[in-house]
LODO-57108 format. One record per residue (C-alpha): residue number from 1; residue in one letter; x, y, z. Coordinates in steps of 0.05 Angstrom, whole numbers, always signed. Each point is the difference from the previous one (the first is absolute). Layout:
% residues N
   i aa     c1     c2     c3
 NUM  a      X      Y      Z
...
% end
This chain:
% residues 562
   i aa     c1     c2     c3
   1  x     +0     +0     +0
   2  x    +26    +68    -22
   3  x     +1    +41    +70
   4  x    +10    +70    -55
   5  x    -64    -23    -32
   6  x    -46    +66     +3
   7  x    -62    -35    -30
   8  x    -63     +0    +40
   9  x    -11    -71    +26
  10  x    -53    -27    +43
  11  x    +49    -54    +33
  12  x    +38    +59    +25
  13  x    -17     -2    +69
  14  x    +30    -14    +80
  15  x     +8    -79    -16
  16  x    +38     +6    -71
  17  x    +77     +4     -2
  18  x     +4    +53    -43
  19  x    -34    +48    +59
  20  x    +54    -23    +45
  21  x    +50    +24    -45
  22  x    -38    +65     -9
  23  x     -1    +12    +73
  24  x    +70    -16     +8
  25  x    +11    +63    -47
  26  x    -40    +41    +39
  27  x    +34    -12    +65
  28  x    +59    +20    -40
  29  x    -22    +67    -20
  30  x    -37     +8    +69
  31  x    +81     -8    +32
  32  x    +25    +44    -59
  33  x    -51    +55    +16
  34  x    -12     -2    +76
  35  x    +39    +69    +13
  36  x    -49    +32    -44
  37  x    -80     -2    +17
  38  x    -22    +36    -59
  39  x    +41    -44    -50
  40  x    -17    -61    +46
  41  x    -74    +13    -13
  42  x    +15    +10    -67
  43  x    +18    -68    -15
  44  x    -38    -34    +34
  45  x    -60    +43    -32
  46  x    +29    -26    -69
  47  x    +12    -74     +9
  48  x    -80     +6    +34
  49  x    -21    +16    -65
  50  x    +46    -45    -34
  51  x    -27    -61    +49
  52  x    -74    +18    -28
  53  x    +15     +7    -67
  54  x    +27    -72     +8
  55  x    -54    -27    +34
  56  x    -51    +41    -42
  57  x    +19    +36    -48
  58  x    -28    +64    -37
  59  x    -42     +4    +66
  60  x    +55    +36    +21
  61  x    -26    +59    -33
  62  x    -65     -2    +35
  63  x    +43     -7    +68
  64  x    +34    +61    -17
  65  x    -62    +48    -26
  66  x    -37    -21    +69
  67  x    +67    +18    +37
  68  x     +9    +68    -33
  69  x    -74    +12    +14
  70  x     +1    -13    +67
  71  x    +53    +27    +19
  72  x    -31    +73    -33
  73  x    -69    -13    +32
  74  x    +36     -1    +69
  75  x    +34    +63     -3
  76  x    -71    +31    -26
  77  x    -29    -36    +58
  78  x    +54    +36    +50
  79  x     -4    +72    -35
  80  x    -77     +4     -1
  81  x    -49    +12    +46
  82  x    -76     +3    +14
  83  x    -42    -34    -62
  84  x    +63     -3    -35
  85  x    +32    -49    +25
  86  x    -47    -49    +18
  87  x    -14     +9    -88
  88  x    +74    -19     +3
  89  x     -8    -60    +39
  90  x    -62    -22    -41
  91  x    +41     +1    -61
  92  x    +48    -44    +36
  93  x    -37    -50    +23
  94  x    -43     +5    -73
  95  x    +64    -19    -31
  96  x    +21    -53    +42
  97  x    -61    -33     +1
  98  x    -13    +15    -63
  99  x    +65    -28    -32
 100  x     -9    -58    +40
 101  x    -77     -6    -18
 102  x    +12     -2    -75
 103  x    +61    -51     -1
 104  x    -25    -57    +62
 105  x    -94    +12     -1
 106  x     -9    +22    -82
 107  x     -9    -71    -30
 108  x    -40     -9    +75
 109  x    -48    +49     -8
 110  x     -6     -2    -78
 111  x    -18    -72     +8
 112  x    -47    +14    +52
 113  x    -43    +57    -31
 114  x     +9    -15    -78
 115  x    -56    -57     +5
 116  x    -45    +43    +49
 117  x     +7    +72    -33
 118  x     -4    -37    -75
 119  x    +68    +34    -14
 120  x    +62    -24    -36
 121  x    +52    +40    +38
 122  x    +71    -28     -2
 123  x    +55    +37    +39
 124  x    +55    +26    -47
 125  x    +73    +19     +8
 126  x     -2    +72    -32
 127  x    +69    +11    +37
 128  x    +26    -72    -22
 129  x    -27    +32    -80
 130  x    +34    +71     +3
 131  x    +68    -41    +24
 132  x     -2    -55    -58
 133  x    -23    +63    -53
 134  x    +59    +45    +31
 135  x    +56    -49    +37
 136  x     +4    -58    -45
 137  x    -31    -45    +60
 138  x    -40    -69    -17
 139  x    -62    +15    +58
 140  x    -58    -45     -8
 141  x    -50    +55     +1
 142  x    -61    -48     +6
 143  x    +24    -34    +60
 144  x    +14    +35    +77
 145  x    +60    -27    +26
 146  x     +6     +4    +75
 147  x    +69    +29    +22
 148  x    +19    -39    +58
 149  x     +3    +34    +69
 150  x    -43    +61    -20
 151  x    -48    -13    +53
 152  x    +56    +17    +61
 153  x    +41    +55    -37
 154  x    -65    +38     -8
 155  x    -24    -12    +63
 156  x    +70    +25    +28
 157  x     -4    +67    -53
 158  x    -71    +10    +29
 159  x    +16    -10    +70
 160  x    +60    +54    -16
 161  x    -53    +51    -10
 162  x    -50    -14    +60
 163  x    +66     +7    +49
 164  x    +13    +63    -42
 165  x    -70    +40     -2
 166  x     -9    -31    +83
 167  x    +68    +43     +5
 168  x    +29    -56    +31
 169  x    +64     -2    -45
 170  x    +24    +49    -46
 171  x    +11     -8    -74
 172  x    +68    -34    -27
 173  x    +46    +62    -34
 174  x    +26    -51    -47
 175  x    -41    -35    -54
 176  x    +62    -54     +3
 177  x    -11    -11    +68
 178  x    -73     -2    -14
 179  x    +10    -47    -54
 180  x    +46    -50    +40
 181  x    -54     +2    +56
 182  x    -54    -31    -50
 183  x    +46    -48    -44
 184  x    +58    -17    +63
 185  x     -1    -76    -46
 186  x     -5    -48    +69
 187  x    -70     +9     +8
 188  x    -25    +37    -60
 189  x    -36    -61    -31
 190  x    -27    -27    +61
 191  x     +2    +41    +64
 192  x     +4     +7    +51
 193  x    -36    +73    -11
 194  x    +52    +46    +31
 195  x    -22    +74    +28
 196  x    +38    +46    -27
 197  x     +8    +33    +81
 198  x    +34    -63    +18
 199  x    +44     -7    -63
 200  x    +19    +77    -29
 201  x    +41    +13    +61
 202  x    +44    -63     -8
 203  x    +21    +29    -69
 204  x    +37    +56    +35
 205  x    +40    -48    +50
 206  x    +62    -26    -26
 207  x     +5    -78    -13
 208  x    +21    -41    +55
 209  x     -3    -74    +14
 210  x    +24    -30    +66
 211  x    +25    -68     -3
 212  x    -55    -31    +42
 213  x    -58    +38    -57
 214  x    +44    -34    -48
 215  x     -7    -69    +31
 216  x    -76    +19     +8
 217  x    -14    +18    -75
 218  x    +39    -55    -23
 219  x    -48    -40    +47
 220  x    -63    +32    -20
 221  x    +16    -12    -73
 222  x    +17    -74     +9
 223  x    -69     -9    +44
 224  x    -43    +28    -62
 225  x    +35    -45    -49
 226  x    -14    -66    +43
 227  x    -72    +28    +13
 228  x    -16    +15    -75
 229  x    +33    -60    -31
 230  x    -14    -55    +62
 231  x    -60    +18    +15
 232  x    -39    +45    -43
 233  x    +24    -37    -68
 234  x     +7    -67    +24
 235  x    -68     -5    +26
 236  x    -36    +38    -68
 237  x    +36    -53    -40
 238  x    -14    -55    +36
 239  x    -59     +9    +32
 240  x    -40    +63     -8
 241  x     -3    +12    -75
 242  x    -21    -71    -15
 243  x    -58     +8    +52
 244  x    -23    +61    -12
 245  x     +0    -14    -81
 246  x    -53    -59    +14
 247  x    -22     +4    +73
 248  x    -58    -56    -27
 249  x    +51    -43    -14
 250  x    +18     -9    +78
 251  x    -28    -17    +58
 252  x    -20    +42    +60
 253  x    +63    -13    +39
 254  x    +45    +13    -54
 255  x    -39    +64    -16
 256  x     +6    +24    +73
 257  x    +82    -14    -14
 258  x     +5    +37    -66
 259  x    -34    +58    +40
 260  x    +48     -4    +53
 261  x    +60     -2    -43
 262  x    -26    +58    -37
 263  x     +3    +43    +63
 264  x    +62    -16    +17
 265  x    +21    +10    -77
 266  x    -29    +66     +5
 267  x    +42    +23    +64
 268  x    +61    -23    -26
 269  x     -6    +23    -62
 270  x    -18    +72    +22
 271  x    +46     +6    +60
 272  x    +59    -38    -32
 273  x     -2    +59    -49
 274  x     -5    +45    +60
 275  x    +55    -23    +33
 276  x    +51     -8    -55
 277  x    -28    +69    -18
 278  x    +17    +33    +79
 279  x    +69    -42    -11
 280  x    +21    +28    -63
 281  x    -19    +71    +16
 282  x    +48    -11    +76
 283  x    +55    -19    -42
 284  x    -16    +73    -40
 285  x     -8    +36    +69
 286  x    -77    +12     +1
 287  x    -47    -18    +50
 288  x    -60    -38    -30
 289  x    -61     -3    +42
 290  x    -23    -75    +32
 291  x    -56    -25    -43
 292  x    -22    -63    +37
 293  x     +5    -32    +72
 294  x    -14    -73     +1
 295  x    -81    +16    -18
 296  x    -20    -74     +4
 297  x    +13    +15    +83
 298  x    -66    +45    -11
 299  x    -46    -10    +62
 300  x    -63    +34    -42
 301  x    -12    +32    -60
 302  x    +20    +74    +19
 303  x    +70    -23    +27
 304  x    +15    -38    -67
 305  x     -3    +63    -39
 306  x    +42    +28    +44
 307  x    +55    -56    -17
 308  x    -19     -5    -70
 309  x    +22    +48    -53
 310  x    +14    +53    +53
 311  x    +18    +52    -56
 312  x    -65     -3    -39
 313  x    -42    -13    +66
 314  x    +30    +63    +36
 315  x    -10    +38    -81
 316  x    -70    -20     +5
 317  x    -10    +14    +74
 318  x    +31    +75     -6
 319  x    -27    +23    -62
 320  x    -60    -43    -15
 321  x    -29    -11    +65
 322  x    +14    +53    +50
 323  x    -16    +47    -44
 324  x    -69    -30    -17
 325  x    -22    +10    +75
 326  x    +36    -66    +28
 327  x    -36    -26    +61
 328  x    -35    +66     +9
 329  x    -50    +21    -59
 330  x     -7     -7    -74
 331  x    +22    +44    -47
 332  x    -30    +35    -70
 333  x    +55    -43    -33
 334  x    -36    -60    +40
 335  x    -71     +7    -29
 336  x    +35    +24    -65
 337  x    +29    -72     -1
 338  x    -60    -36    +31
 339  x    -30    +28    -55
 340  x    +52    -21    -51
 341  x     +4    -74    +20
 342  x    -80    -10    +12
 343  x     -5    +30    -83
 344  x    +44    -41    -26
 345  x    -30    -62    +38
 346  x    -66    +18    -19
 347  x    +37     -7    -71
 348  x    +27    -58     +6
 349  x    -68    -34    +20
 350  x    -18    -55    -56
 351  x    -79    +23     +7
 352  x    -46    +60    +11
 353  x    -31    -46    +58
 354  x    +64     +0    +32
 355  x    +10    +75     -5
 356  x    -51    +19    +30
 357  x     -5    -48    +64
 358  x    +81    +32    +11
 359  x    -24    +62    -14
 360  x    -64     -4    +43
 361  x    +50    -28    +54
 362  x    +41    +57     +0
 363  x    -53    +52    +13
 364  x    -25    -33    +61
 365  x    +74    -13    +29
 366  x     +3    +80    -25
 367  x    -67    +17    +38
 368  x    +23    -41    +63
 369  x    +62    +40     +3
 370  x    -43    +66     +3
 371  x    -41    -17    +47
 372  x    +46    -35    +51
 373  x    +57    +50     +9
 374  x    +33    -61    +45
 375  x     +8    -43    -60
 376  x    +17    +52    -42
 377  x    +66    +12    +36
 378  x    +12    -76    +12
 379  x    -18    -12    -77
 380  x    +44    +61    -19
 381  x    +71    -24    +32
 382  x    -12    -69    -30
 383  x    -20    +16    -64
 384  x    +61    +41     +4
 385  x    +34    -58     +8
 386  x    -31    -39    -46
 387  x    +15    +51    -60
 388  x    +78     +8    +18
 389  x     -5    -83    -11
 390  x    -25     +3    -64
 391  x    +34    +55    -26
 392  x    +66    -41    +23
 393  x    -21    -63    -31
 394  x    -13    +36    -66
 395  x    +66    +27    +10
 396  x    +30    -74    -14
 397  x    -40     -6    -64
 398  x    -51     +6    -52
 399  x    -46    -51    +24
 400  x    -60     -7    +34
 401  x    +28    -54    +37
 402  x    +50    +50    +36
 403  x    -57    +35    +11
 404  x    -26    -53    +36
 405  x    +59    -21    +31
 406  x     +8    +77    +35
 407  x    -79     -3    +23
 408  x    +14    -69    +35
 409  x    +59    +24    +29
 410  x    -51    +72    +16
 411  x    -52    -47    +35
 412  x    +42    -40    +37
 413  x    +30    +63    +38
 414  x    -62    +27     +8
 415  x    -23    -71    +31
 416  x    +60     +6    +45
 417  x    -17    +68    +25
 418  x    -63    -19    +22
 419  x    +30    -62    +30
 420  x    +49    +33    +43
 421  x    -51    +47    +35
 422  x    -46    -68    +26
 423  x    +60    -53     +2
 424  x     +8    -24    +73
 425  x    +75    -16    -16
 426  x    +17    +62    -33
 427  x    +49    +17    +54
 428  x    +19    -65    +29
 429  x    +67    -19    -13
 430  x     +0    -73    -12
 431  x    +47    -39    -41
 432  x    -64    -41    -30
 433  x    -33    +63    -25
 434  x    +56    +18    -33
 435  x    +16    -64    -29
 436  x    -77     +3    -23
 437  x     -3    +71    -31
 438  x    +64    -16    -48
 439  x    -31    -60    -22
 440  x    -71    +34    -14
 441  x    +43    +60    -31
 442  x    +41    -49    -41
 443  x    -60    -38    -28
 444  x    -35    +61    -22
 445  x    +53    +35    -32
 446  x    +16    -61    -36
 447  x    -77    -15    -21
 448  x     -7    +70    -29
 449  x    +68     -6    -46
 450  x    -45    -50    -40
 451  x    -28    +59    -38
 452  x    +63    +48    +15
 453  x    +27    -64    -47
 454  x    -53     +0    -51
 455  x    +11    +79     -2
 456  x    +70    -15    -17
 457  x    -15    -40    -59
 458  x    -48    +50    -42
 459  x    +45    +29    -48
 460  x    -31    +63    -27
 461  x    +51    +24    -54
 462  x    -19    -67    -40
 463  x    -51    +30    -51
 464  x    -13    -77    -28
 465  x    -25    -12    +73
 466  x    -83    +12    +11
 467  x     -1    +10    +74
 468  x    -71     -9    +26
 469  x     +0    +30    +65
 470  x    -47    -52    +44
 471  x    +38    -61    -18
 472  x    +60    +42    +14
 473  x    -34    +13    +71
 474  x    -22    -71    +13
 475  x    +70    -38    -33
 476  x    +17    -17    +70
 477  x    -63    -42     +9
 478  x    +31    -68    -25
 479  x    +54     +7    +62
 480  x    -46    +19    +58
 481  x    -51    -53    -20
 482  x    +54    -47     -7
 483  x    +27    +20    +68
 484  x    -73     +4    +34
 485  x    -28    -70    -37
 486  x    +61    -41     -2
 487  x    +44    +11    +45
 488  x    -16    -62    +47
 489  x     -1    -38    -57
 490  x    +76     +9     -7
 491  x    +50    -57     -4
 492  x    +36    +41    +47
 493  x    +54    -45    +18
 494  x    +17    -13    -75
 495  x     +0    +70    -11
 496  x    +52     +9    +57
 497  x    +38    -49    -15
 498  x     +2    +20    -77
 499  x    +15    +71    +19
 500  x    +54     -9    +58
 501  x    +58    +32    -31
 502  x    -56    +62    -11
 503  x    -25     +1    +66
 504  x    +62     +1    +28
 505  x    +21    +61    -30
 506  x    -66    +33    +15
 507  x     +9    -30    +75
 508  x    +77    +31     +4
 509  x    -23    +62    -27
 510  x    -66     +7    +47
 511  x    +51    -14    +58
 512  x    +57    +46     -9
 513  x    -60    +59    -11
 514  x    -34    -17    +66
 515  x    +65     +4    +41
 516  x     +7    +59    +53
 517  x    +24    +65    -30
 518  x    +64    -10    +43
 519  x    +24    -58    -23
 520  x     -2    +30    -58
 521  x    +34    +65    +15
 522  x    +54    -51    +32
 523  x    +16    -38    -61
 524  x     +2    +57    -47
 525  x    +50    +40    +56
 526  x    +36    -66     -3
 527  x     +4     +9    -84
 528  x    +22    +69     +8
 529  x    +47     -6    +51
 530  x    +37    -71    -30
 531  x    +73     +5    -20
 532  x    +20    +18    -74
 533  x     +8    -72     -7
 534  x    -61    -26    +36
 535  x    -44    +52    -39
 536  x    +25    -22    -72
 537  x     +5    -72    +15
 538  x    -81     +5    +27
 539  x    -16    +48    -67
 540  x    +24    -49    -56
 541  x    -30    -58    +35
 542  x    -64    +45     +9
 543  x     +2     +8    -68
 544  x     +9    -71    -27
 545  x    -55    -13    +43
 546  x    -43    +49    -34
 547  x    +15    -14    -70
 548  x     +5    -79    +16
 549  x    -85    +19     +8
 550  x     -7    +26    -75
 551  x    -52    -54    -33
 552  x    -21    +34    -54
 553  x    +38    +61    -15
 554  x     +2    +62    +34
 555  x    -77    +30     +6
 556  x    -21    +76     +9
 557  x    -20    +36    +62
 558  x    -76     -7     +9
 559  x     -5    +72     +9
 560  x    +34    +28    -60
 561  x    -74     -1    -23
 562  x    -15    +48    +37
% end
C-alpha cells in the first residue's frame, strides 16, 4: 500500500496500516512545530482536511463552506445585539440543520410525502451540478450521498454558536483555529462531539506529553482496537449479521443471543472508536472528552444515558432539553413540535379511519391538559422528554424505526420517573436491587436495538430501493415473535454447545465491562506506568492479539453512518 497515496479511500480509517503511517507523520510535524502554536495549529488544520478528503472526499468542500460560515455567523452573533442577534443565531442553526436536513432526512421525507401529496419530488444536487459544469468533478447529481460524520461536526458548529449568543465563550479570532476546532481528524467522523469551551483553549497551550499520558494513550488506543476487532467484528461476523439477516430462520434462544451480541457489538464498536480516538488525540496533546462509562452497569433507564454516549446525551440535554422547559414547563418550541410529529403521524396513517380516531385522541388528551392544570405540568416535563428522545433517535437515521427506537427509549424514562416516586426500594441500598436494576436495564436496552438494527439497515441514498414505510416499522416483527413464541422451544443446550467459542467471547467481554471502575483504573496505571520494555513487549503482543481476531477483513465503524 502506497502510504503517499492522496486518493480518497473508504478503507482509510483507525484499523488500516496506511493510517498508522499517516499518524506517524503527524507526530513528526507535531515535534517539528511544538515551539510554534500558530504553525502547530496550522498543520494539524491541514492534515484534518487531508484525513477527510481521504476518508470522503469532495465532502471536504462542504466541511469547509459550513466552517467558514460558522465561524462568520459567530462573530455576528458576538457584535449584535437585541433582535439582531438572535436573527444571527437563527441563521445558524437554519444552516446547520438545514445542511444536515438536505444530505441525512431528503430521500426520508421525499419518500414519505411523494405517495401522500401525489408529487414526484426528488432531491437534487444543484451544488454537486455547478461543481461537475465548473470543476471538472464526476457528482452523481441524482443521488444524495451522505458525508460521514456530518451529524456531530454540525452539532459541534451549532453548539459553537449557542455558547456564543449565551455569552458564555467568546468567538475564536482565528478562522484556522476555528477550522481545526471542527475538523481536529480523531473524532471528526465519529465523535465524540467536543465543545468548543473545553477544546479552543487547549489550542493555545503548548504540546506536552508526560511519559505516564504516553503509556495511557498508547493504552487507550490498544483497548479500542481489541474492543472493535474482538468484540464488535467478531460477533457481527459470526453471530449477529447472520441472525439478524433471517431471524425466522432461528430459534428463540438463538434470537435472544444474536440480540445480545449485537449490544455488545454496538458498544465496542462505538467506544473502541472512542477510545482509540481519546488515545490518538493524547499522543497529539489534546484532551478529548470521556464518551462512555461502562453503561451496561445502568441501574435504570435515566442512569444509562448518563453512561451512554455522554457527548450527544449532555448535546441533547443542554441545548435540546433544558431549553425546551426541562422538568419545569413546556415550551412554544414544545407544542411547535407536538405539533410537527402528531402531522406527520396523522400522515403516515394507512386510512382516513385511522386519522381520525389519532386525531380525535389527541383533542381529548389536548382538552384534559386544559382543564387539569396538574397534568398539564406533569404531561409537559415528560413530553419534554419524550420529544428530546425522538429527536435523538432521528438523529441516528432516516428511518422510522430510529424513530421508534428514540420513543421506546422516551417511554421507558418516563416509566422510570414515575417509578422512582412510588418504588419502596428507591433508596435502599441493597446489593440485590442493584444486581436487579442492571439486569432489567440491560434487557431493555438490548430489546429496543432490534429496531435501532432494522434502522441501520434502510439505506436511503439507494434510488432502486422502494421503501414502504410500515413494513420498515414492523421488520423487527419476525425477531420478537421468534423470541416471545419460541424461545422455550430452543434446543438450548445444542445451541450452547454449537456456539461456545461465541459465548465465550461474549462472556469475557460481559465480564471485564462489569468489573469495579478501580480495577480498572489499576490495570491501566499499571500500563502506563510499565518499563520501556514491559510496555512494548505487552503492545506487540496486544496487537497480535487483536489482529489474530480479523475473520473477515477489517469492517467499518458502525457510526460512520452517522
Amino acid at each position: 500500500m502506497n502510504f503517499f497515496d492522496l486518493a480518497p479511500t473508504p478503507t482509510f480509517t483507525f484499523l488500516s496500516p496506511q493510517f498508522w503511517g499517516f499518524l506517524v507523520l503527524v507526530l513528526i510535524g507535531i515535534w517539528g512545530t511544538e515551539r510554534r502554536l500558530r504553525a502547530r495549529n496550522a498543520f494539524l488544520f491541514l492534515v484534518s482536511l487531508l484525513f477527510y478528503w481521504k476518508t470522503n472526499g469532495w465532502f471536504v468542500g462542504l466541511l469547509l463552506i459550513s466552517t467558514l460560515i460558522d465561524w462568520s455567523i459567530g462573530w455576528q452573533i458576538f457584535r449584535s445585539k437585541g433582535s439582531t442577534k438572535k436573527l444571527w443565531l437563527a441563521a445558524s442553526i437554519f444552516s446547520n440543520l438545514g445542511l444536515l436536513f438536505f444530505f441525512k432526512y431528503a430521500y426520508f421525507f421525499a419518500d414519505a410525502l411523494n405517495p401522500l401529496l401525489g408529487t414526484h419530488w426528488s432531491p437534487h444536487l444543484s451544488m454537486g451540478q455547478w461543481a461537475n459544469n465548473h470543476l471538472g468533478t464526476t457528482f452523481r447529481v441524482d443521488q444524495i450521498l451522505l458525508p460521514i460524520g456530518i451529524s456531530f461536526y454540525t452539532f459541534q458548529t451549532l453548539s459553537y454558536s449557542v455558547d456564543i449568543y449565551r455569552r458564555q465563550i467568546l468567538p475564536c479570532r482565528s478562522p484556522l483555529d476555528f477550522g481545526f476546532f471542527v475538523s481536529f481528524f480523531p473524532q471528526l467522523v465519529a465523535g465524540p462531539i467536543v465543545r468548543a469551551k473545553d477544546f479552543i483553549p487547549q489550542l493555545h497551550k503548548p504540546y506536552s506529553l508526560s511519559r505516564t499520558e504516553f503509556g495511557m494513550a498508547l493504552f487507550w488506543i490498544l483497548n479500542g482496537l481489541i474492543k472493535k476487532i474482538w468484540l464488535a467484528d467478531y460477533l457481527a461476523v459470526n453471530l449477529v449479521d447472520r441472525i439478524f439477516a433471517n431471524p425466522g430462520g432461528y430459534s428463540g434462544f438463538e434470537n435472544v443471543l444474536g440480540l445480545y451480541a449485537y449490544s455488545l457489538q454496538v458498544y465496542a464498536d462505538f467506544s473502541g472508536y472512542t477510545d482509540m480516538a481519546i488515545g490518538i488525540a493524547l499522543l497529539m496533546g489534546f484532551r478529548l472528552p470521556i464518551n462512555f462509562k461502562s453503561p451496561y452497569k445502568a441501574r435504570n433507564v435515566g442512569e444509562f444515558w448518563q453512561r451512554w454516549h455522554i457527548s450527544l446525551s449532555s448535546w441533547l440535554k443542554d441545548y435540546l432539553y433544558i431549553p425546551m422547559g426541562g422538568n419545569r414547563y413546556a415550551s412554544s418550541f414544545t407544542y411547535v413540535s407536538i405539533g410537527f410529529f402528531l402531522l406527520f403521524l396523522l400522515l403516515m396513517l394507512p386510512s382516513t379511519g385511522t386519522r381520525l380516531i389519532a386525531l380525535g385522541s389527541a383533542l381529548l388528551i389536548g382538552a384534559s391538559l386544559v382543564a387539569f392544570p396538574q397534568l398539564r405540568r406533569r404531561f409537559s416535563t415528560n413530553i419534554n422528554l419524550m420529544i428530546t428522545m425522538l429527536l435523538g433517535g432521528l438523529w441516528h437515521g432516516a428511518s422510522w424505526n430510529f424513530i421508534l427506537w428514540g420513543a421506546l427509549n422516551g417511554l421507558g424514562l418516563i416509566v422510570y420517573k414515575g417509578w422512582r416516586r412510588i418504588s419502596p426500594w428507591e433508596n435502599r441500598n441493597r446489593w440485590w436491587k442493584h444486581g436487579l436494576g442492571i439486569f432489567l436495564t440491560f434487557h431493555f436496552i438490548s430489546a429496543t436495538r432490534i429496531w435501532f438494527r432494522s434502522g441501520s439497515q434502510v439505506n436511503w441514498e439507494d434510488l432502486s430501493q422502494p421503501h414502504d414505510l410500515w413494513t420498515e416499522w414492523f421488520s423487527a416483527n419476525t425477531m420478537l415473535m421468534q423470541i416471545i413464541h419460541r424461545f422455550w422451544q430452543s434446543p438450548f443446550l445444542e445451541i450452547i454447545v454449537g456456539n461456545a467459542g461465541i459465548l465465550a467471547i461474549m462472556l469475557t467481554g460481559m465480564t471485564i465491562h462489569l468489573l469495579p471502575e478501580s480495577w480498572k483504573n489499576s490495570y491501566r496505571q499499571a500500563f502506563a506506568s510499565a518499563s520501556t520494555t514491559g510496555m512494548l513487549v505487552a503492545t506487540l503482543g496486544a496487537i497480535c492479539i487483536a489482529y489474530l481476531g480479523v475473520s473477515s477483513g477489517l469492517r467499518p465503524f458502525i457510526y460512520f453512518q452517522f
